[in-house]
Every structure is written in C-alpha cells, then in structure tokens.
N, CA, C and O of each residue as an XYZ file, in Angstrom:
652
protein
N     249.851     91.990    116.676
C     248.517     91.643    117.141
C     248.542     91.479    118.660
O     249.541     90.983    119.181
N     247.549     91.848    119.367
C     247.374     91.934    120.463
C     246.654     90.328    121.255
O     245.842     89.514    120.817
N     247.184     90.386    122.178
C     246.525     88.694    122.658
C     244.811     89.654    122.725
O     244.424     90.803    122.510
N     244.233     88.378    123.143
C     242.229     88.802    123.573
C     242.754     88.085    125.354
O     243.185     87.129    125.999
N     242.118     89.924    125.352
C     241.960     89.683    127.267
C     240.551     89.383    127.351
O     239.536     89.614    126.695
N     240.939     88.665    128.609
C     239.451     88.838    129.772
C     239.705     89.126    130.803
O     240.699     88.892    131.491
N     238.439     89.888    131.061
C     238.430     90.871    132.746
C     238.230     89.690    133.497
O     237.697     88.627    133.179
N     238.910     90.181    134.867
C     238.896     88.894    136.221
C     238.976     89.958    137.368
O     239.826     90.835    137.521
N     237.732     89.627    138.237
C     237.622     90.774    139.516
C     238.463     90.021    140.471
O     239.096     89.162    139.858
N     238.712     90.015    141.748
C     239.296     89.632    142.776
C     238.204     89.655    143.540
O     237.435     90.614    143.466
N     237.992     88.696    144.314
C     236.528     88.809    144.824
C     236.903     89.869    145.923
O     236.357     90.967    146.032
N     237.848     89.416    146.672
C     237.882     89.968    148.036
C     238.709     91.361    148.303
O     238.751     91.903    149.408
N     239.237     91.767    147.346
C     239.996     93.361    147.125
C     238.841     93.404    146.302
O     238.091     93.074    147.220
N     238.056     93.537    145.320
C     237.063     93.672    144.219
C     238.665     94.898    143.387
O     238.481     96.110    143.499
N     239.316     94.671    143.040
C     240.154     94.861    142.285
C     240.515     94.127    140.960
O     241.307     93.186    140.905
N     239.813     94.688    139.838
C     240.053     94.475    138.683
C     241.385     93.998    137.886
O     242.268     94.854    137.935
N     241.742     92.787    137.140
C     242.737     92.805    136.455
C     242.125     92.105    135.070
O     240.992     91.641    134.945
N     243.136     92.152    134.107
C     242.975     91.739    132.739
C     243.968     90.089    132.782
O     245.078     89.814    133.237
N     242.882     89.257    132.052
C     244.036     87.983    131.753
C     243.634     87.631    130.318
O     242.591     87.741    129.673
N     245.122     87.067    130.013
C     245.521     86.323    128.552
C     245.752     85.342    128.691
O     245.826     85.014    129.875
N     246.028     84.182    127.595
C     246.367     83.034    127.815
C     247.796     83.036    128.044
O     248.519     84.023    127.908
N     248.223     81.697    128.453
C     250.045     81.302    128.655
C     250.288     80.621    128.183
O     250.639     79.747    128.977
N     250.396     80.249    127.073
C     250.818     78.626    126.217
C     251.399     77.673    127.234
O     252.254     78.016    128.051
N     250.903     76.484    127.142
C     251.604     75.283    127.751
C     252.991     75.243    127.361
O     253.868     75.335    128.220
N     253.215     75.136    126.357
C     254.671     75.009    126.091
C     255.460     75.421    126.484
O     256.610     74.996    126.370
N     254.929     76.890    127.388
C     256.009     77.793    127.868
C     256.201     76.935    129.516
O     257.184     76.717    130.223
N     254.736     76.619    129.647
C     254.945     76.260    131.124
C     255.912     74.790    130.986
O     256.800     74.626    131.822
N     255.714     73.830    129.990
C     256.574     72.701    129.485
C     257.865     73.261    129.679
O     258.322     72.654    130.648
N     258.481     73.872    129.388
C     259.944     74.793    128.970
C     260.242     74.899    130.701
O     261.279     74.459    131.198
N     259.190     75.534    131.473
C     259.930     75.986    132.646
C     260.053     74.312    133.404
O     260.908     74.125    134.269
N     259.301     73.403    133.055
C     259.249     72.183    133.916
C     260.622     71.512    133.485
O     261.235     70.858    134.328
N     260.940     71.601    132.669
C     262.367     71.487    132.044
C     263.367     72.103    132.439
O     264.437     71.513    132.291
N     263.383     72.928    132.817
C     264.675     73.850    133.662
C     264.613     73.445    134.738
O     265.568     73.713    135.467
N     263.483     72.634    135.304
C     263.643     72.066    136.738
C     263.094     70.902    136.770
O     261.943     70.820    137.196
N     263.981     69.412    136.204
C     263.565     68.371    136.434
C     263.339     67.509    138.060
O     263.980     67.586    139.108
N     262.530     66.969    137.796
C     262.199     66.748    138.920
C     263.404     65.691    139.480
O     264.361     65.252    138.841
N     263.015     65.424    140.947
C     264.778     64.638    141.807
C     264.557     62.385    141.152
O     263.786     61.463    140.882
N     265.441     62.674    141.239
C     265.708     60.999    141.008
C     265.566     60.016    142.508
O     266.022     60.550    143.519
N     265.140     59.043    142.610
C     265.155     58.341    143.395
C     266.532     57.446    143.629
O     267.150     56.699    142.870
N     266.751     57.850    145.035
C     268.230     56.652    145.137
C     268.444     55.676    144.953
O     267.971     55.043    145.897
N     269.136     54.700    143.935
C     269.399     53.785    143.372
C     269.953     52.570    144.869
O     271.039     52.459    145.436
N     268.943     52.021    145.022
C     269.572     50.978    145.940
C     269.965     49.312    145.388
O     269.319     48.675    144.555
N     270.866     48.978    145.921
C     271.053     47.360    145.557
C     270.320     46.327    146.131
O     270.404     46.305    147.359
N     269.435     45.227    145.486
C     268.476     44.423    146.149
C     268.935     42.912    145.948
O     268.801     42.646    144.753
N     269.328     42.037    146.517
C     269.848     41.066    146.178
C     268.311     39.996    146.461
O     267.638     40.009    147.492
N     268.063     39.165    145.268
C     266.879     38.356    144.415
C     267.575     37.128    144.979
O     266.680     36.336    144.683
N     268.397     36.449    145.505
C     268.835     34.942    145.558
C     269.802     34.973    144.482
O     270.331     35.951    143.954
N     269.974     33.492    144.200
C     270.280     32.726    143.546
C     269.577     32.253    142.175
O     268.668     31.428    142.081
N     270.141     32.891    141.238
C     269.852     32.547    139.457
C     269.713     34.173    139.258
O     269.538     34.415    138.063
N     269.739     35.359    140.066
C     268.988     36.258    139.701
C     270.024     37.335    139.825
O     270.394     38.170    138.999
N     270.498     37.052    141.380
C     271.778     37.962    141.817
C     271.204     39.391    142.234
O     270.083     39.882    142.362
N     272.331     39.754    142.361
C     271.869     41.619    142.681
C     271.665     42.247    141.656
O     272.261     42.203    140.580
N     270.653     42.955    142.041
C     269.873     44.500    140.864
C     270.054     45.622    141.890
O     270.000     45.560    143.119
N     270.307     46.783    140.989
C     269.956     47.945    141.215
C     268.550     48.670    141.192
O     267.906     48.383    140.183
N     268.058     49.349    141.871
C     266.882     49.744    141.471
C     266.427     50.620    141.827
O     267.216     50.614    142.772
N     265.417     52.110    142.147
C     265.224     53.137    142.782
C     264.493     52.902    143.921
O     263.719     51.945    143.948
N     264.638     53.731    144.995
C     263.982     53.742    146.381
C     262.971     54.474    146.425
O     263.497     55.517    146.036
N     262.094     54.690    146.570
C     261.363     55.496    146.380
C     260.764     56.125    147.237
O     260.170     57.200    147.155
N     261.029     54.966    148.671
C     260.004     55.144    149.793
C     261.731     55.468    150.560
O     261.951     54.604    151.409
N     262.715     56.316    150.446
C     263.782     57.059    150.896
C     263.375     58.000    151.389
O     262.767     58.798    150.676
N     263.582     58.323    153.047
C     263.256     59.657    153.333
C     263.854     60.645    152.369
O     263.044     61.116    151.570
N     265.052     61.046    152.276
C     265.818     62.368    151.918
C     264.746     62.532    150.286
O     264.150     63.565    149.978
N     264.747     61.376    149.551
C     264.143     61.831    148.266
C     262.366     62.015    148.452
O     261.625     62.649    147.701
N     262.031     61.339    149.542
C     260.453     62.139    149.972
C     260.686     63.679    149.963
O     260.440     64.455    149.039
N     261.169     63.935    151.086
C     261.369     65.537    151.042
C     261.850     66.176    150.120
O     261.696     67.382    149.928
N     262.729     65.112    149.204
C     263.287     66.247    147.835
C     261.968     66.167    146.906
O     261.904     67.289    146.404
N     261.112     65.560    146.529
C     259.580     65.394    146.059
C     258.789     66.673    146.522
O     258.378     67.585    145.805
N     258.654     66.511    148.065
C     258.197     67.956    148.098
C     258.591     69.304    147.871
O     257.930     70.163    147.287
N     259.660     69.416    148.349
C     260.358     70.551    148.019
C     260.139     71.148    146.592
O     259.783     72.279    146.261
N     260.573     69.647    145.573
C     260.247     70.147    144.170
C     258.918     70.648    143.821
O     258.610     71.497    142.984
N     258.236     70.011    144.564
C     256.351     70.419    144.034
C     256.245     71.588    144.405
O     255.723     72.384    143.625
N     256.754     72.089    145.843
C     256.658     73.531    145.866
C     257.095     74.724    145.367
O     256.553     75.822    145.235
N     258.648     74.111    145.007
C     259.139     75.088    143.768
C     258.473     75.410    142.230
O     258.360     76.443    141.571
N     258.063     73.881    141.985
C     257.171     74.267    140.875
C     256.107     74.835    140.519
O     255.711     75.217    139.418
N     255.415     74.878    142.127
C     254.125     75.509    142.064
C     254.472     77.039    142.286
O     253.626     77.756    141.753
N     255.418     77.691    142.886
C     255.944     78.573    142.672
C     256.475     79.317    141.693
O     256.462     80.547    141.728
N     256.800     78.879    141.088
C     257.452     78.893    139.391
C     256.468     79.312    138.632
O     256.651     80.391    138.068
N     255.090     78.553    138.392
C     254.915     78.117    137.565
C     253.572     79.154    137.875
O     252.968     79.493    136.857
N     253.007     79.733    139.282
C     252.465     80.602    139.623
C     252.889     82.030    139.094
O     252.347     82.657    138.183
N     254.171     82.481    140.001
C     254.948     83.713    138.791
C     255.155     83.863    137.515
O     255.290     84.959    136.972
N     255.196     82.663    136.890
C     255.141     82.332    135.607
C     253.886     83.220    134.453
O     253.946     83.936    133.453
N     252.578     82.497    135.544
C     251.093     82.728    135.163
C     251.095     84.134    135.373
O     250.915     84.929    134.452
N     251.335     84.539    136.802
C     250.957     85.641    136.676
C     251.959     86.742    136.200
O     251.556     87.882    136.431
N     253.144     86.656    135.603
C     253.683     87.737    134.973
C     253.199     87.790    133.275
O     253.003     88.765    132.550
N     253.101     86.287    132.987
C     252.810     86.464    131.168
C     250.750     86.430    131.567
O     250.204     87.044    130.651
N     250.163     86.141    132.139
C     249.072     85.704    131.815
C     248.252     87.189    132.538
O     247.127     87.518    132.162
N     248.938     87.881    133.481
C     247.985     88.819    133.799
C     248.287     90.270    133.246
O     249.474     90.550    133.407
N     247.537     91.294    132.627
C     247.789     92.243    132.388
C     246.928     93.319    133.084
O     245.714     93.259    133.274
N     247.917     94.488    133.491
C     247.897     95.063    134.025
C     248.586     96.593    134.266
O     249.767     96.664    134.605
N     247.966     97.518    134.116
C     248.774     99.183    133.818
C     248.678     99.834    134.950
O     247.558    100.299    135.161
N     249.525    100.037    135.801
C     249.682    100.601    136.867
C     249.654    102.112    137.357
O     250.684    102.625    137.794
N     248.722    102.662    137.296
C     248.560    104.316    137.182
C     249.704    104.392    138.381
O     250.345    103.463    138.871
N     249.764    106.360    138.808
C     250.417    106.628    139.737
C     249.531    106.024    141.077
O     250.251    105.745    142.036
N     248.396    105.839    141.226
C     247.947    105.148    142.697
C     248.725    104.169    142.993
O     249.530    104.210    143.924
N     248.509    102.911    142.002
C     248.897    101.565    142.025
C     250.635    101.807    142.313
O     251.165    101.274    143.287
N     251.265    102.496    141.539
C     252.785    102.590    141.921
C     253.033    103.213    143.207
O     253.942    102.621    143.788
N     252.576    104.162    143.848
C     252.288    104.607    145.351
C     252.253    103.860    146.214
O     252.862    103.978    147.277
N     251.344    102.734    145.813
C     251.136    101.578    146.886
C     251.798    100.598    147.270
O     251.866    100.107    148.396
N     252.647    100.099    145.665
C     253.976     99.392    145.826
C     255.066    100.101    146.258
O     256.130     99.500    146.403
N     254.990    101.262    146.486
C     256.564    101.804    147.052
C     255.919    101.984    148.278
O     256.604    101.270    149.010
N     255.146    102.419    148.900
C     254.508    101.969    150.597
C     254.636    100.892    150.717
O     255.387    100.648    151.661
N     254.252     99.987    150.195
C     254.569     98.242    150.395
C     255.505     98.301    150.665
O     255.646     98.140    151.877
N     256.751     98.539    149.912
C     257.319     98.259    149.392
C     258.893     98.666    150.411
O     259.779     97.844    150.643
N     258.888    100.260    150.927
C     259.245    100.905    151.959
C     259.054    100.004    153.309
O     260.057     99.803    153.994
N     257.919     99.508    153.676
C     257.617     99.076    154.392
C     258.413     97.968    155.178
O     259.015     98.019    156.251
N     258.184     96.825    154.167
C     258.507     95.834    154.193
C     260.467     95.858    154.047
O     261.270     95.007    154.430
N     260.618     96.695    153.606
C     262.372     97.174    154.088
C     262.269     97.647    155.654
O     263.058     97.281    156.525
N     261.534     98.227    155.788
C     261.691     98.730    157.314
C     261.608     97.811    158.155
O     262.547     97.678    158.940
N     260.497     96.942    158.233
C     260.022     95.581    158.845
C     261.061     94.689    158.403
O     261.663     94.368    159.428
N     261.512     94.200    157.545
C     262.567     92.804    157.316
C     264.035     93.506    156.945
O     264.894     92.757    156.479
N     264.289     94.626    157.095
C     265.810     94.885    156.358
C     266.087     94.494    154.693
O     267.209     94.595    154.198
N     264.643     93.942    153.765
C     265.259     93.271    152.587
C     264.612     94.057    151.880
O     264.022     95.047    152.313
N     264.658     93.673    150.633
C     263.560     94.648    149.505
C     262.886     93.261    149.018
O     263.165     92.074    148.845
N     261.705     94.279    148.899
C     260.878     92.682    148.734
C     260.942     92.447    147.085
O     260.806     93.298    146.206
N     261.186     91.058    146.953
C     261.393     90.671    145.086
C     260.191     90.940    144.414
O     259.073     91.080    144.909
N     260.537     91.000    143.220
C     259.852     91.259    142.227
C     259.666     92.535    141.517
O     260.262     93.553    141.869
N     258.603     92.488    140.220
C     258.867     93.514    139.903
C     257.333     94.492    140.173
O     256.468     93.750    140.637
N     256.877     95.813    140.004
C     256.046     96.407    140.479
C     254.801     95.731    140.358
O     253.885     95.864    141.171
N     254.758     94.963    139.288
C     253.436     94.504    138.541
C     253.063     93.383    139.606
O     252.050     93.355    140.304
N     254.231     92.357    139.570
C     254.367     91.208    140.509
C     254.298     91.336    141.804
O     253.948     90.335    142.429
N     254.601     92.562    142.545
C     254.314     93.130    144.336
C     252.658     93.631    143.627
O     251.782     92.854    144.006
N     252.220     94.578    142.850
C     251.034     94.493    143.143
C     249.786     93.906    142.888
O     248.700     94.145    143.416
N     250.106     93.048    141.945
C     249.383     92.002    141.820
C     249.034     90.540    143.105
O     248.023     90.014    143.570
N     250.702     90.342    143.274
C     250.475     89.239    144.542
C     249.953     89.898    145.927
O     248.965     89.541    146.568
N     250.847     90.934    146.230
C     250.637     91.428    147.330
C     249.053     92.329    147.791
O     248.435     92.266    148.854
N     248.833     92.902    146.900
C     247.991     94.212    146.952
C     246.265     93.633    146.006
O     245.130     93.527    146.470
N     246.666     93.438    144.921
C     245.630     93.038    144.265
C     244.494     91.539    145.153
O     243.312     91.395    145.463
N     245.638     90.813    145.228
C     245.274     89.483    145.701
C     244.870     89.813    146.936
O     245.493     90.815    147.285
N     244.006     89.392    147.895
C     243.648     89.421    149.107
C     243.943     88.239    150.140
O     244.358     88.226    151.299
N     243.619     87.415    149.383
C     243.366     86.040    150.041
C     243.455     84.796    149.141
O     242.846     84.711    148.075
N     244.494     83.554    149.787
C     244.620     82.831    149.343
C     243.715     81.779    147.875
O     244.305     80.970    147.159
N     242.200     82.131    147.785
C     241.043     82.188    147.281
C     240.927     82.929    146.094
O     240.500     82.473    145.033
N     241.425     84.418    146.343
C     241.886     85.138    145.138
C     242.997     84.668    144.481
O     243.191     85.240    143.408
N     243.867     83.732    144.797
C     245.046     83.593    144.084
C     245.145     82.371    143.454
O     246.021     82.066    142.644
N     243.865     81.388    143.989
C     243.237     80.568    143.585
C     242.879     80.891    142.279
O     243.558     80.714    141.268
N     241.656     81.426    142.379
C     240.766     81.858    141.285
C     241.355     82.437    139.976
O     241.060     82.125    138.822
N     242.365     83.463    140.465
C     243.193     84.040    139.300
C     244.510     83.176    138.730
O     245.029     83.189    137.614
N     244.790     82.541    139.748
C     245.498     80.864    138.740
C     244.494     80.551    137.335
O     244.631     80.700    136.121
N     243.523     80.082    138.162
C     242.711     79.160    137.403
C     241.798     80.139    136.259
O     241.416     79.707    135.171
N     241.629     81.095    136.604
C     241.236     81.885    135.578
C     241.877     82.361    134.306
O     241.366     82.778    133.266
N     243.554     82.132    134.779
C     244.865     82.210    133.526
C     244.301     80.615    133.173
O     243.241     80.522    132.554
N     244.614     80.082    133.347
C     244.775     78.265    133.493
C     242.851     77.850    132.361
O     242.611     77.227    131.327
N     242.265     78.379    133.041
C     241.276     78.010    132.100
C     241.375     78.666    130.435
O     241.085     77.949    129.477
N     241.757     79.903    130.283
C     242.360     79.980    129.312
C     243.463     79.462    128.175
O     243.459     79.421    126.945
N     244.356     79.107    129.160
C     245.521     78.412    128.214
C     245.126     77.084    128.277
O     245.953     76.335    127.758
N     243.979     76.441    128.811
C     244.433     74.615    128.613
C     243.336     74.301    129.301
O     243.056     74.860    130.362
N     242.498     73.228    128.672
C     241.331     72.936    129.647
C     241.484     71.882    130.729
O     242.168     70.861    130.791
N     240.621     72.463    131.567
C     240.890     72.038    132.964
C     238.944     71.766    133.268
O     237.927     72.087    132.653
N     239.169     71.204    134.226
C     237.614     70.474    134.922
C     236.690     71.876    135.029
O     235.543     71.564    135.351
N     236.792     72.819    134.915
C     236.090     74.015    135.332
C     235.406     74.275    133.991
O     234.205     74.439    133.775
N     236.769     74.278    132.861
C     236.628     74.862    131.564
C     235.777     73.632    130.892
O     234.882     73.943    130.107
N     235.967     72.561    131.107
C     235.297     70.966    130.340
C     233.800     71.433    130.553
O     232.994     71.677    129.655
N     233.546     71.526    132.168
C     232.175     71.412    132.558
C     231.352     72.685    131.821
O     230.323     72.581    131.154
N     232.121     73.955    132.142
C     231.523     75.438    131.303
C     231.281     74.825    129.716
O     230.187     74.997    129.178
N     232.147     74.255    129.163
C     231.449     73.606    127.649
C     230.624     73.176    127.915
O     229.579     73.826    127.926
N     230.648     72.168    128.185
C     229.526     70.680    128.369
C     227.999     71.127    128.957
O     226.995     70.415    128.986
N     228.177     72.902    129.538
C     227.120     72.696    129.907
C     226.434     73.548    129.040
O     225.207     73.465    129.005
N     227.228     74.642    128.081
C     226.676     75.418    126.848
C     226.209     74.293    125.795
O     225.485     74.793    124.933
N     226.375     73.223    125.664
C     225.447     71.933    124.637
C     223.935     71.881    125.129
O     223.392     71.854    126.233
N     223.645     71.881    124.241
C     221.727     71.729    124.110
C     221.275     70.153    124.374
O     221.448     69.126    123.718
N     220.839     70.339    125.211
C     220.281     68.675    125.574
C     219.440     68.093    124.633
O     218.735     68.921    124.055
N     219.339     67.343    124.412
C     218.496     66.128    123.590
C     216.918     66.659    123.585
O     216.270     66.842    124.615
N     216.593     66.799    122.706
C     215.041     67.469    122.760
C     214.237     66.176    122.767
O     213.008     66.213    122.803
C-alpha cells in the first residue's frame, strides 16, 4: 500500500513537491541516537546537619554551548530526516541535470562534493528557495505526522459554530 500524498508548492521557486507523513516514532528513535548533554555535576556544601551534595550546573558555560550545539544538530537531523522520508519526489532527466550542475559546481567552488543524495541536493538546494520555503515544507511534513498549532487551528476552524 502506498502512503496518501499531498501536493506542497514552494512559494518562491513555485516548484512542486509531494508530502507523506513521518511517524513520530521514527523521529523519537532519531532523538535517541542523540541524547541530549548532561549538566556538570558540581559539589555544593549546605552547612552543618546537611554536608556536601552533588548536583548539576546548569548555568556552566561549556554545557550552555553543548545545549546549543545539540539543538542544532537536532534540528538538523531531524530536518533531513523529514525531508528524505516525508517528501516525495521523481526526478526526471531536468531535475538530475541540475543536481550535477549544482553539483559540479560546488566541487569547483569548495574542492568537496556536496553531501547528500540527488533527491536531498534537489530538494534543499534547488527546490527550496528561501529559508520560508523550508519553513513551510517542514511544517507541511509536520502537520501531517502530528498536530501542531497550524493543524489544531485548521480543525477547530472546520467545526460549525453554535447556531
């Protein structure tokens, strides 16, 4: 059986793609392969009757920045994530043309090959325009697999008011 797509334009390429849902669980699974950092256990001495405790720091520089770091990896993650299971997409010979021009390119310009796989360069790179588009097509996977404030309100507002 086939998942049920829905069409999603890109506003700003007006480039068409197809999305499915992503089960939470899967995204649960990846948050699990990357637990988040622990706070450094510091010693606090209470007086007398109480003695020294151990306890986490929280307000530690090094584990601030390890906090962020993690949020950005996850939002990273968890973005490629969406858009490799949640977007579908068939790449005629144009679309593959464009990722190997990209693709050429960006070897010439940086010496590297740029990651990913064709679907993933033309979807992020090519499809997407603008930060806004990558927005939208998050949340357009995301309203599908799990409700979110966008998806609550779109119900709430298909209910028939009180006659």
């Amino acid at each position: 059986m086939t998942a049920k797509l829905w069409p999603h334009v890109c506003r700003d390429t007006g480039i068409e793609l197809a999305v499915r849902k992503v089960s939470p669980a899967l995204m649960n699974a990846l948050r699990t392969l990357y637990p988040a950092p622990e706070p450094p256990m510091v010693e606090g001495d209470y007086g007398e009757g109480v003695g020294k405790k151990k306890e986490p720091n929280e307000a530690d520089p090094g584990y601030k920045q390890a906090q962020l770091e993690y949020r950005v990896l996850i939002l990273q993650k968890s973005q490629r994530l969406l858009i490799e299971r949640g977007v579908v997409v068939e790449l005629g010979d144009e679309q593959k043309e464009e990722v190997g021009v990209l693709r050429a390119f960006w070897l010439s310009e940086h010496g590297k090959e740029l990651p990913g796989s064709d679907k993933m360069v033309y979807v992020l790179y090519i499809a997407l325009g603008t930060p806004e588009d990558l927005t939208e097509l998050i949340e357009a996977i995301s309203r599908r697999s799990q409700p979110t404030e966008v998806a609550i309100a779109e119900a709430n507002s298909s209910f028939r008011s009180e006659v």
